[in-house]
C-alpha positions as MATLAB code, in Angstrom:
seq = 'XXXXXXXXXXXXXXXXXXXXXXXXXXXXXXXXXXXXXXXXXXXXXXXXXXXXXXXXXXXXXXXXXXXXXXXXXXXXXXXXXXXXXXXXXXXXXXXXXXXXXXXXXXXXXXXXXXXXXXXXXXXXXXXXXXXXXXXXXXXXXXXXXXXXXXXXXXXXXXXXXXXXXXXXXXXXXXXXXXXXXXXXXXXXXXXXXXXXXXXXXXXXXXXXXXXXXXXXXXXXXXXXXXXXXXXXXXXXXXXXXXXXXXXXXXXXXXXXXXXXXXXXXXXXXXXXXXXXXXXXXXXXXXXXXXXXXXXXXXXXXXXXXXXXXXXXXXXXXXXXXXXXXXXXXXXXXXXXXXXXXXXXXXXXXXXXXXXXXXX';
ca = [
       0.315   -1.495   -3.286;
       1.485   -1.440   -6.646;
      -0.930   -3.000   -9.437;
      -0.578   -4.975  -11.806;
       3.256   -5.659  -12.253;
       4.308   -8.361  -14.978;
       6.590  -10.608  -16.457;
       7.303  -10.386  -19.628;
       8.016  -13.638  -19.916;
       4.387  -14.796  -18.361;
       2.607  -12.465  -21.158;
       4.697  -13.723  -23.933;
       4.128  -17.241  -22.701;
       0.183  -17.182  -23.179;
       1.071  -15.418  -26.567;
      -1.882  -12.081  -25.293;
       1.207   -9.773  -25.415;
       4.019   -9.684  -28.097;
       6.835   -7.155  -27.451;
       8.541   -5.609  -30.457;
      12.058   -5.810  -30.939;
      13.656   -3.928  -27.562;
      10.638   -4.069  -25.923;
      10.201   -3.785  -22.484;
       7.326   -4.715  -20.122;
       5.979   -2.253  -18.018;
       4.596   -1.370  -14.831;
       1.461   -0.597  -14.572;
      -0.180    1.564  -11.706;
      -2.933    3.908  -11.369;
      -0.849    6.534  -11.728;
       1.197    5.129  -14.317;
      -1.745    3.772  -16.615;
      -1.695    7.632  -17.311;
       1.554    6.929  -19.141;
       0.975    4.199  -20.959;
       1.372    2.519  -23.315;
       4.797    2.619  -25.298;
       6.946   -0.442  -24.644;
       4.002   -3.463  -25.439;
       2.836   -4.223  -28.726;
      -0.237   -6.156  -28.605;
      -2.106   -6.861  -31.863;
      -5.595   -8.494  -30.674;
      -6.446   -7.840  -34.767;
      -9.161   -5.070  -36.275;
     -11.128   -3.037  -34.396;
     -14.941   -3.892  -34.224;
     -17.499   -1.840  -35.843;
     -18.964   -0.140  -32.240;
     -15.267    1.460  -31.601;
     -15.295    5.073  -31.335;
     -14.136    8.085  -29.600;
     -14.045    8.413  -25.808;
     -14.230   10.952  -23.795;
     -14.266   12.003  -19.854;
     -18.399   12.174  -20.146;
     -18.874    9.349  -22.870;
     -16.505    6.614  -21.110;
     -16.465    3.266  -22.204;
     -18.910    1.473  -20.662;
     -17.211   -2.137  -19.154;
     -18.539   -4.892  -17.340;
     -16.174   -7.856  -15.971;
     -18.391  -11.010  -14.534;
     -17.586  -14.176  -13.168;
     -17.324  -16.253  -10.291;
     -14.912  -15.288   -7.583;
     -12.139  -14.907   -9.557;
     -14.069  -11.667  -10.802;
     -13.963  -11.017   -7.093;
     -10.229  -10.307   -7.883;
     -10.169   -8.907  -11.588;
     -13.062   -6.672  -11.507;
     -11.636   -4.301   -8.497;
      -8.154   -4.772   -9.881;
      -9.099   -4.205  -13.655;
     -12.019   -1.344  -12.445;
      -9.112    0.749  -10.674;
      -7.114    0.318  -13.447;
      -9.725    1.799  -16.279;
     -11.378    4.427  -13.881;
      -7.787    5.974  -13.667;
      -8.048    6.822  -17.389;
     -11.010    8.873  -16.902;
     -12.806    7.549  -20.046;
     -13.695    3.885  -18.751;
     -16.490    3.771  -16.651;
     -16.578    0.095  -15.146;
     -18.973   -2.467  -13.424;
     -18.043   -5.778  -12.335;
     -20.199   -8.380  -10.946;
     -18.965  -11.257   -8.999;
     -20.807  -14.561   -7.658;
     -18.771  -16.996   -5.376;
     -19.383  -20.556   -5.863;
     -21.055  -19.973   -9.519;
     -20.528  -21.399  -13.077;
     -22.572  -22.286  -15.695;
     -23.017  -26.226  -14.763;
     -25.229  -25.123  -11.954;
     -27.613  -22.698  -13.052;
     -29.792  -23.039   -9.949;
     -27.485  -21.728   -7.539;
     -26.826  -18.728   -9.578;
     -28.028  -18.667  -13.921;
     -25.619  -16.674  -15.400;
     -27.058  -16.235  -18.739;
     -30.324  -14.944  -17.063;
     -28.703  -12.915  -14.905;
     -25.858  -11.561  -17.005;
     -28.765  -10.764  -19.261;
     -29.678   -8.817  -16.870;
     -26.632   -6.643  -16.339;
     -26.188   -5.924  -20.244;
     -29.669   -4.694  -20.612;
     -29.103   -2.432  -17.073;
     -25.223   -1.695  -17.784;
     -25.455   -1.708  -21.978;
     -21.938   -2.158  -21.890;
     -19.764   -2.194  -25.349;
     -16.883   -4.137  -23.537;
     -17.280   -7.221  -21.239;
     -14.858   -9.563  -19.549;
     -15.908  -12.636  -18.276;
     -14.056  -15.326  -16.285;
     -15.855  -18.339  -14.952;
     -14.956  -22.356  -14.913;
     -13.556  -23.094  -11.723;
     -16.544  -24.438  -10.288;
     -17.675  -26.203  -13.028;
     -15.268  -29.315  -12.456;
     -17.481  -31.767  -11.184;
     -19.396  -32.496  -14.487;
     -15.633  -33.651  -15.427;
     -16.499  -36.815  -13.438;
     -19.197  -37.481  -16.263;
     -17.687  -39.716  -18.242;
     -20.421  -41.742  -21.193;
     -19.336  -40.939  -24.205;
     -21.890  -39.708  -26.990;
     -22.236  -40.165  -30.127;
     -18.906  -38.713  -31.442;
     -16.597  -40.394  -29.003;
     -16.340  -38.010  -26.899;
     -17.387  -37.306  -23.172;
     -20.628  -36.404  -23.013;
     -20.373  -33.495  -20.273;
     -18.201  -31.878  -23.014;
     -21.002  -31.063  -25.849;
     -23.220  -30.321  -23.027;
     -20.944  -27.687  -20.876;
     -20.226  -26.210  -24.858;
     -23.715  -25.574  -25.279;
     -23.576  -23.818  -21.985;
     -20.896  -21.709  -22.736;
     -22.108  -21.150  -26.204;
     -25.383  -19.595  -24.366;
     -23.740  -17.130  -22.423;
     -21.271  -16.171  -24.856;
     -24.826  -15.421  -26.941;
     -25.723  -13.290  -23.820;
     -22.673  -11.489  -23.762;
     -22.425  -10.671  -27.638;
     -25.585   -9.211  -28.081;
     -25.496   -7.630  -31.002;
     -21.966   -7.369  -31.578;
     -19.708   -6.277  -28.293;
     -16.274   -6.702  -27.417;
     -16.072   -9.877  -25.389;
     -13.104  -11.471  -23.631;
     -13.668  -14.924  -22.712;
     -10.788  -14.918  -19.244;
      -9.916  -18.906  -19.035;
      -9.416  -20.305  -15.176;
      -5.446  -20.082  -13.862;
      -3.868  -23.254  -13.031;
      -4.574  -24.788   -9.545;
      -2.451  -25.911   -6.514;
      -4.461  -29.148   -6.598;
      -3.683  -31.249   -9.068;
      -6.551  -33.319   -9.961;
      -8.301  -29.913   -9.918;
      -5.940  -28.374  -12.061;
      -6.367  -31.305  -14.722;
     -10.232  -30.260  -14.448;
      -9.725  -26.981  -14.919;
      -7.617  -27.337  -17.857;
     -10.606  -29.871  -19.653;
     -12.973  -26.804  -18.713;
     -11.037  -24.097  -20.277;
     -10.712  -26.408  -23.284;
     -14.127  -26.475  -23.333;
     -14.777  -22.973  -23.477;
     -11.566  -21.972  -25.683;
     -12.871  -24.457  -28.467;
     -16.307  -22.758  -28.574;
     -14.854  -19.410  -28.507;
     -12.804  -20.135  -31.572;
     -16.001  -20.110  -33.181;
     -16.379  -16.411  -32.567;
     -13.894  -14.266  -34.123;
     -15.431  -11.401  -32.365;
     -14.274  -12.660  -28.868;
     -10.996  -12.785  -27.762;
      -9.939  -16.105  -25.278;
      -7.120  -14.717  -22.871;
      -5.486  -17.792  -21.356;
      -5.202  -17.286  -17.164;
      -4.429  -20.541  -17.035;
      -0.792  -20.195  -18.815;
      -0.355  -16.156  -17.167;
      -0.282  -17.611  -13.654;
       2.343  -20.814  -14.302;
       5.559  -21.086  -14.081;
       7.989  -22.019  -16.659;
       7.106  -25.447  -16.288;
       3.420  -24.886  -17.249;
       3.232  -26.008  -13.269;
       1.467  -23.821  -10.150;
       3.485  -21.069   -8.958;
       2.040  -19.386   -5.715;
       4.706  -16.169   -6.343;
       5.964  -14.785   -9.695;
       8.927  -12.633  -10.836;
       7.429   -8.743  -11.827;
       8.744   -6.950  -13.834;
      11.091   -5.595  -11.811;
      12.526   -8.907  -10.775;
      10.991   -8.878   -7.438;
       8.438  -11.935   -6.498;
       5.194  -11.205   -5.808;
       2.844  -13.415   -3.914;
      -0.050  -14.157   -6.648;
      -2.195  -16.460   -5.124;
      -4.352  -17.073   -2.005;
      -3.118  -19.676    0.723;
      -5.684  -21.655   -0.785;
      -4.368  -22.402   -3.828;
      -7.232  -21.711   -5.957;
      -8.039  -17.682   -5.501;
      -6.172  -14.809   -6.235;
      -4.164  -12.593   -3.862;
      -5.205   -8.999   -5.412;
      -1.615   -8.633   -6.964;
      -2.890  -12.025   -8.648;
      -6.033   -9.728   -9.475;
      -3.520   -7.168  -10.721;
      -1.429   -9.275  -13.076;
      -4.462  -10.549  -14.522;
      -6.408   -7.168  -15.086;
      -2.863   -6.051  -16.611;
      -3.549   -8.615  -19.612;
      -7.207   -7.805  -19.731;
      -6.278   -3.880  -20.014;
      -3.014   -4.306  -22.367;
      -6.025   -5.914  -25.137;
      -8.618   -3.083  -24.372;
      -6.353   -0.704  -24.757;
      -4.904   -1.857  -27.758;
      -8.799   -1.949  -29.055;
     -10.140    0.999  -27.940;
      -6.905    3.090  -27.326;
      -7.597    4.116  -24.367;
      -3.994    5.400  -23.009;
      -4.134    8.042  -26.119;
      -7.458    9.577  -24.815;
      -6.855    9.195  -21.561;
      -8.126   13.017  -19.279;
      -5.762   12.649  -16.520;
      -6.955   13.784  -13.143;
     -10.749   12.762  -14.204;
     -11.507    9.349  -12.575;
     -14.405    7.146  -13.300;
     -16.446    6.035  -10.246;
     -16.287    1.997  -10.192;
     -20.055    0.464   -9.504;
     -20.007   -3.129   -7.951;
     -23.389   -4.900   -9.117;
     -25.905   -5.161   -5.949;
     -25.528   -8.815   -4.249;
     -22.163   -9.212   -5.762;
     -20.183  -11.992   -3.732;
     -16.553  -12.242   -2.479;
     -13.720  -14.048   -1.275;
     -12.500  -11.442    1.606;
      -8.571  -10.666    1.031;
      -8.753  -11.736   -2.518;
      -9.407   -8.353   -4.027;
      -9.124   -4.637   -3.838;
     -11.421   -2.732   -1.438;
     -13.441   -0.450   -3.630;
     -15.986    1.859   -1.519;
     -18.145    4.645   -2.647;
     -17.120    4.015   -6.235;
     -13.017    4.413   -5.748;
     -10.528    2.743   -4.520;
     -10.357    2.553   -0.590;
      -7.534   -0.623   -0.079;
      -5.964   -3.566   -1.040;
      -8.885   -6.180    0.110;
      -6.705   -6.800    3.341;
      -7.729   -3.784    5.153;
      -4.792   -1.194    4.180;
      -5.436    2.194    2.489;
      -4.012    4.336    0.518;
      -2.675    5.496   -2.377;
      -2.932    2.355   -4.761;
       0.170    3.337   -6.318;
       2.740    3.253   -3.219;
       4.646    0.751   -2.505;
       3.742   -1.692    0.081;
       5.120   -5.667    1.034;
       3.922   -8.386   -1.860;
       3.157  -10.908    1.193;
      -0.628  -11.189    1.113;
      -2.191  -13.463    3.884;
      -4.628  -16.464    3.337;
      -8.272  -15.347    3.366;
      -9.787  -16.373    6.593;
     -13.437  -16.588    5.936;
     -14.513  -19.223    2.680;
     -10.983  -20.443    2.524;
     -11.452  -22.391   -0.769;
     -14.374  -21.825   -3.438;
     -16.916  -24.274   -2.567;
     -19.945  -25.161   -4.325;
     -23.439  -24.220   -2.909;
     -24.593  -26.652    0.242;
     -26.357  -29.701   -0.767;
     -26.242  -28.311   -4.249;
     -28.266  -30.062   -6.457;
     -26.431  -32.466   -9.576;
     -25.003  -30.112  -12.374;
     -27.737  -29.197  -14.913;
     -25.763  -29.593  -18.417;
     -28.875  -30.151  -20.237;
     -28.643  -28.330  -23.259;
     -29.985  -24.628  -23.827;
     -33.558  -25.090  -25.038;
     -34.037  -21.216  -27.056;
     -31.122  -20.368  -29.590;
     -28.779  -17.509  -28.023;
     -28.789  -14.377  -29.533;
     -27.873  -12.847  -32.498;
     -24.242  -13.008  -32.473;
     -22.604  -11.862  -34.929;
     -20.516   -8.877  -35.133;
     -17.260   -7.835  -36.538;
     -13.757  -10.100  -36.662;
     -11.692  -10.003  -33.647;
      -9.379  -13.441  -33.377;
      -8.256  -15.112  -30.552;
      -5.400  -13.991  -28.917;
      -3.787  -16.982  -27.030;
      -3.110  -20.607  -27.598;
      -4.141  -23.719  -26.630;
      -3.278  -24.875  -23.069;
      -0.740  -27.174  -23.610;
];
């Protein structure tokens, strides 16, 4: 199948990708990541201070994290960078996790973890779906506003302290709209949430999934135009996860801004390809991602094989095991109670924020 085809019009819309006068968007395979990048300009602003030279044996070091969304982007966005030869990537993926509910899975202890095992310079992280219940919460505190929405800041502002360390390259992924609308309206409150406490951080860039997978409505679209015209079937029967050309079109975005960073097309060692680690006890949403097995690519997360680049049908089918994301049985209330340590040291250099405000 091919990855990661886009509209033009969907990357313009969420403002991470700007085309220059004549521009053209691009497809993107494995084999044509090797070619890139000449028809997108993206301007995600100065480089940070830990940029430097990469090479076939000093890659890049990226992780991508998250719930099972990650399930989708990390395969998707893994095959994508290995192809270069010079990005060596790790994702991690937890089904049914967030940060509201640190004792079904703690992400900042855990993603901890991973950046003191992986020491990666670039992360991705894209979490918030499952958070919606501590929506519901609705005293309001001592500013006027809801109460669950100081409390879930604090919680992002932890891991985002976890994820900076001392000063990487961090892209906060916002949650795409959902099928459901009362869901959807959740989702949007969350990713408001977490966009407002990124703007804090001009080190971290926000990349807004939520506006990349509507239509030109700002409504749910289950299929999108590519950039060839064609429609391709995004998201899972479901309505919530990705189909892994959903995973594509999202780890297009995510690569488009480290490339632009890094420049990773211009170093690129063509016929070297990075092996692809999935962390140990990762979880996923079967059909929702691409199959990656013994470090490569091995499928499409539907059981094909092949080479990732041929062309294949855009009609992915429902998931049939965990059709919908659900939170952990009998889980217990969402713990929002504020972090009691300080995160990190986070500061670093000045990278802005790339997208705008869900409308």
């Amino acid at each position: 199948m091919a990855l990661a085809v886009l509209t033009g019009a969907a990357l313009v819309a969420t403002d991470t990708i700007r085309f220059p006068r004549g521009g053209e968007p691009r497809l993107m395979s494995e084999a044509n990541a090797l070619r890139a990048p000449g028809g997108l300009d993206v301007d995600p602003g100065p480089p940070p201070a830990n940029v430097r030279p990469l090479s076939a044996d000093a890659p890049l070091r990226l992780w991508i994290g998250g719930d099972s969304l990650a399930g989708s982007l990390g395969p998707s966005l893994g095959v994508m960078t290995a192809a270069t030869g010079v990005v060596k990537p790790v994702y991690s993926s937890r089904v049914s996790s967030g940060l509201s509910s640190p004792s079904f899975y703690d992400w900042p202890r855990h993603g901890a973890e991973q950046m003191q095992t992986y020491d990666p310079e670039a992360v991705v992280f894209i979490v918030g779906t499952n958070d919606f219940p501590v929506v519901a919460d609705r005293p309001v505190g001592p500013d006027g506003e809801p109460a669950w929405r100081s409390a879930y800041a604090a919680r992002v502002e932890e891991m985002l302290g976890v994820l900076i360390g001392s000063g990487r390259d961090v892209y906060w992924v916002g949650a795409p709209v959902m099928r459901d609308d009362d869901l959807s309206s959740d989702v949007r409150e969350i990713n408001d949430v977490a966009r407002t406490v990124v703007e804090r951080h001009p080190e971290v860039t926000y990349v807004d999934g939520y506006r990349l997978f509507s239509d030109e409505q700002g409504d749910y679209a289950a299929s999108l135009p590519n950039s060839t015209g064609d429609t391709e079937r995004v998201r899972a029967g479901d309505g919530i996860h990705l189909t892994p050309a959903g995973g594509d079109r999202l780890a297009e975005a995510v690569y488009q801004l480290l490339d632009a960073r890094w420049n990773i097309h211009a170093q690129t060692v063509p016929g070297h390809r990075q092996p692809i680690t999935e962390v140990e006890g990762s979880t996923r949403i079967p059909g929702t991602g691409r199959r990656v097995t013994d470090g490569q690519w091995s499928g499409d997360g539907s059981g094909s094989s092949g080479d990732p680049t041929a062309t294949s049908t855009t009609t992915t089918t429902a998931p049939s095991e965990k059709p919908t994301e659900q939170l952990p049985t009998e889980p217990e209330p969402p713990d929002l109670t504020p972090p009691t340590s300080p995160p990190p040291n986070t500061s670093a250099t000045t990278v802005p924020t790339t997208a705008p405000p869900a409308g």
